[in-house]
C-alpha positions as CSV (number, residue, x, y, z in Angstrom):
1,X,0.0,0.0,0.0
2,X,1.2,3.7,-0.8
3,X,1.1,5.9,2.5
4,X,0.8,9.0,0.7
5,X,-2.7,10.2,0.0
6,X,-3.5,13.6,-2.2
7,X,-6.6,15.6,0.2
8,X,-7.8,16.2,-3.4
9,X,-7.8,13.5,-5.5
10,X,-7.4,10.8,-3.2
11,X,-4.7,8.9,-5.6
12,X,-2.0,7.3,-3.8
13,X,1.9,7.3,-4.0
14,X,4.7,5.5,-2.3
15,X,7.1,8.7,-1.9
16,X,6.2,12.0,-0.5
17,X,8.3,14.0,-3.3
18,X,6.0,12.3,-5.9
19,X,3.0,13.6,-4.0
20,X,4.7,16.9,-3.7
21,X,4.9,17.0,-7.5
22,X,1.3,15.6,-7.9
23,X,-0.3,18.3,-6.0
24,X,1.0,21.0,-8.2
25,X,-1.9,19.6,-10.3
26,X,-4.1,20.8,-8.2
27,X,-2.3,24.1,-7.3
28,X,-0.6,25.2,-10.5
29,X,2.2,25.5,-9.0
30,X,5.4,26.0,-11.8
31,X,8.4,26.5,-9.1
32,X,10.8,25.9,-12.3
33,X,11.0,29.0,-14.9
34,X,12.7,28.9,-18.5
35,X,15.2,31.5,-18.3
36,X,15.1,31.9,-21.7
37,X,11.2,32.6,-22.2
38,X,10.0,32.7,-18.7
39,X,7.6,29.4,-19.3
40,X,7.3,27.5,-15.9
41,X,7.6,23.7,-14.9
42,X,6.0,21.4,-12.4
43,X,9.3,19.4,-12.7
44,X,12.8,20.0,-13.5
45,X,13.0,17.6,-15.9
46,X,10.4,18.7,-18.0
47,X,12.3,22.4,-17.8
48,X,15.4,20.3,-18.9
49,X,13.3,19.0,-22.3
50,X,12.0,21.8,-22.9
51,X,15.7,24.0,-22.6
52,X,16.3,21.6,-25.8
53,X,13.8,23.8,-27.7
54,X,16.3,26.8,-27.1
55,X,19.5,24.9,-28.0
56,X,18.2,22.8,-30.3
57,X,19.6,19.6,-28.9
58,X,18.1,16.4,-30.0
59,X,19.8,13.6,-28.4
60,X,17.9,10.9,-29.4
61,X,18.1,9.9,-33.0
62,X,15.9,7.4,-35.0
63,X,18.6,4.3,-36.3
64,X,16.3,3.8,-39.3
65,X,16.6,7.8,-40.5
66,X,19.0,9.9,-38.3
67,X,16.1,12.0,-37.3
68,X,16.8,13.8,-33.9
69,X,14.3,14.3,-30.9
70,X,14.5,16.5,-28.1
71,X,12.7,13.5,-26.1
72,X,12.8,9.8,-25.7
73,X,9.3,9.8,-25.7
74,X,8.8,11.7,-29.3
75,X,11.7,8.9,-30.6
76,X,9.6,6.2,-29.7
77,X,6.2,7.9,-31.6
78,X,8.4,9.0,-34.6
79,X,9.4,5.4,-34.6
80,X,6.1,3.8,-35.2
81,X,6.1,5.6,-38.6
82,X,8.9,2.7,-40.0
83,X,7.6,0.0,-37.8
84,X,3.9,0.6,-39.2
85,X,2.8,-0.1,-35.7
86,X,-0.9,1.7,-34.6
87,X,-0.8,0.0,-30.9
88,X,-4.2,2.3,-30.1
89,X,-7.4,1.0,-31.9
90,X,-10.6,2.7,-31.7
91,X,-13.6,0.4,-30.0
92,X,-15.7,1.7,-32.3
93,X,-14.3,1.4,-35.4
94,X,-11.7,0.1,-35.7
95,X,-8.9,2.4,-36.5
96,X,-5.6,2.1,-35.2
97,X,-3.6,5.2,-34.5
98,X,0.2,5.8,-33.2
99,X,-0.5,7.8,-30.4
100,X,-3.5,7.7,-27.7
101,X,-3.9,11.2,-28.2
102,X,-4.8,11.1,-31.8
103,X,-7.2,7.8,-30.9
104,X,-9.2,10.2,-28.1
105,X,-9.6,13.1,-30.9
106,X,-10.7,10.5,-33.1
107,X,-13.0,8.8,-30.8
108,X,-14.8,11.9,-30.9
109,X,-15.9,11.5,-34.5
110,X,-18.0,8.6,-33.0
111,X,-19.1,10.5,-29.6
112,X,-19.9,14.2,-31.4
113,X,-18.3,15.8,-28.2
114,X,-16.8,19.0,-28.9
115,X,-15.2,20.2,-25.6
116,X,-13.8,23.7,-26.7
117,X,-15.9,26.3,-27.0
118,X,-14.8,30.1,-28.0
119,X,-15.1,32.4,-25.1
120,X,-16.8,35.2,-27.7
121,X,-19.7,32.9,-29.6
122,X,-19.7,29.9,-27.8
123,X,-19.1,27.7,-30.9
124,X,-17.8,24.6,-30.1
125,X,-15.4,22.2,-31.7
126,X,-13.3,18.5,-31.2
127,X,-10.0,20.3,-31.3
128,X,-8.1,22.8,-29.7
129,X,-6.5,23.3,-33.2
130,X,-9.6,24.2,-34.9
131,X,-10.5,26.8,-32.0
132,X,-7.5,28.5,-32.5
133,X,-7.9,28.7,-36.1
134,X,-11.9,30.1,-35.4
135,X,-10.6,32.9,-32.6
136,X,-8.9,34.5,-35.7
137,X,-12.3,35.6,-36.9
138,X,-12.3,37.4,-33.7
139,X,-9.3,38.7,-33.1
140,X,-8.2,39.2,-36.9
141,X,-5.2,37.3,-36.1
142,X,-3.5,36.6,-39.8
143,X,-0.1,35.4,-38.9
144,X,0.8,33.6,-42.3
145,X,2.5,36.3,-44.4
146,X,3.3,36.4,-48.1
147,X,7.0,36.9,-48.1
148,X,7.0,38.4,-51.5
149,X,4.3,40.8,-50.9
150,X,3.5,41.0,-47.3
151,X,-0.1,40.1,-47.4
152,X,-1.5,38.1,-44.3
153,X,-3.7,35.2,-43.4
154,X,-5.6,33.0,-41.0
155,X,-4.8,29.8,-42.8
156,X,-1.8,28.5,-43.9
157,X,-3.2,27.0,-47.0
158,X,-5.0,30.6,-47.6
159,X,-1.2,31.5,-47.9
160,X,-0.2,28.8,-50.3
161,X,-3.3,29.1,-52.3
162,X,-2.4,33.0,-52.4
163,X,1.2,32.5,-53.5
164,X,0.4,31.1,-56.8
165,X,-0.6,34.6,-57.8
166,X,3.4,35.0,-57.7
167,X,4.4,32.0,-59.3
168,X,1.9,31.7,-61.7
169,X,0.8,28.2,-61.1
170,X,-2.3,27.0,-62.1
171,X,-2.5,23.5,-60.6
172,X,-6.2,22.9,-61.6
């Protein structure tokens, strides 16, 4: 049995440092800062990973490509893509995916739940991707730029769609 109980949750760990990191859960406590860019941490280590953004380090690489990660974790994802492996199949349908993550977006095809809701209109949607993308109507965000003319948009493909005017490509 694991002697150390959170007041909150009530889940249970064997050492009182991981219940000291567990509760900042509940706080939101980040006692670790990014020098660089003032982000905050629950952990060290995850500060640690995340410095490798600023340096760029990537100290895990793939033996099948020589691609570099920052973490172990994104190696063994990246992986999958040569192994062909989908360990995470939908109940539903199914489907297998490479990451969990990707199987609970999916799983809300089959559910309809659309947990994030814009703050102005209350529209909701299945991804925080596409809410993002929908608060530019808003906020009149366009931050893909033509870099021969300067000309902005809210969509990336808006952009690419727009650059042909330069190139004079006609692809259909």
């Amino acid at each position: 049995m694991n002697p150390f109980q959170c007041s909150d949750c009530g889940k249970n760990f064997k050492w009182l440092s991981q219940l000291t990191i567990h509760r900042r859960v509940h706080t939101g406590e980040r006692p670790f800062t990014c020098p660089e860019c003032g982000k905050g941490f629950a952990q060290s280590s995850h500060l640690q990973e995340h410095h490798r953004l600023h340096t760029g380090e990537r100290p895990f690489t793939c033996s099948e490509c020589s691609k570099g990660f920052a973490r172990s974790s994104h190696l063994q994802e990246h992986q999958r893509v040569h192994s062909g492996e989908r360990p995470f199949h939908c109940p539903e349908c199914g489907k297998g995916f490479t990451q969990s993550s990707h199987l609970l977006e999916h799983e809300r095809i089959h559910t309809r739940e659309r947990p994030f809701a814009c703050s102005v209109c209350m529209k909701t949607f299945n991804h925080p991707s596409n809410l993002r993308r929908h608060r530019r109507l808003h906020t009149g965000e366009k931050p893909f730029s033509c870099p021969k003319c300067g000309k902005g948009f809210a969509r990336s493909s808006h952009l690419q769609e727009h650059q042909r005017v330069h190139t004079g490509d006609r692809p259909f």
